[in-house]
C-alpha positions, -999 to +999 in steps of 0.1 A: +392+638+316+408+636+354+424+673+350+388+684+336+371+670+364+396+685+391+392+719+370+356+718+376+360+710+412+384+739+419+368+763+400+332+754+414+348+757+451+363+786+444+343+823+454+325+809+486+326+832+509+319+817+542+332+829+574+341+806+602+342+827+639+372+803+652+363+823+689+362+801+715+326+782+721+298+804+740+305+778+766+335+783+779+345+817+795+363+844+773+403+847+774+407+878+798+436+894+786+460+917+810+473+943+790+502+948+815+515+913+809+527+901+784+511+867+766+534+833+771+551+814+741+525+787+755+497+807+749+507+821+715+508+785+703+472+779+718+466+809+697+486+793+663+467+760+670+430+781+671+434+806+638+470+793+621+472+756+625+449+748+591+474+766+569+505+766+589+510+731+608+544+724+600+554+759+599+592+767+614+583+799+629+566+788+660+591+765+666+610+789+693+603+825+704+631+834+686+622+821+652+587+837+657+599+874+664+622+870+636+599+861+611+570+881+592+541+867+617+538+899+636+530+924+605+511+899+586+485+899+617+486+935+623+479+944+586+451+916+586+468+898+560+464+871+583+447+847+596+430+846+562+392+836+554+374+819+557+394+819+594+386+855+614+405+865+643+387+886+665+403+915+678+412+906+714+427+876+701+450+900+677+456+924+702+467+892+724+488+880+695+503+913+690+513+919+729+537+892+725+560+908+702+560+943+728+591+948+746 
């Protein structure tokens, strides 16, 4: 009865469609980001912690900037296989992201 019960509930959750905008609040002022420099490990982090940190918390890549640029981070972000719904990075965040790994 449990595993009928926890069937229900997954298949019931499943097919929502929501979208959640995880852009910064209308209060505070947009990041302004200087295409000439490139972003910190810091601020790739704040980035992790705003579209990542719900399915990645304990993940080893962002442990070091080495560990990031060697793992699959950077083409899973470009191709838009990630951040995925109901999480949507908005482009200047993914360029941001994406400056990072530029020589």
């Amino acid at each position: 009865m449990k595993r009928f019960i926890f069937a229900s509930f997954l298949i019931a959750s499943c097919g929502t469609d929501q979208v959640v905008d995880r852009a910064p609040p209308t209060g505070n002022p947009p990041v302004v980001v200087d295409p000439n420099q490139k972003p910190s490990f810091a601020r790739i982090q704040q980035l992790h912690d705003q579209y990542c940190v719900q399915c990645h918390a304990n993940s080893g890549f962002l442990r070091s900037e080495d560990a990031l640029k060697s793992s699959t981070a950077k083409q899973r972000v470009l191709n838009k296989n990630m951040p995925q719904r109901p999480v949507v990075m908005p482009d200047a965040a993914r360029a941001e992201y994406l400056s990072f790994f530029s020589s």
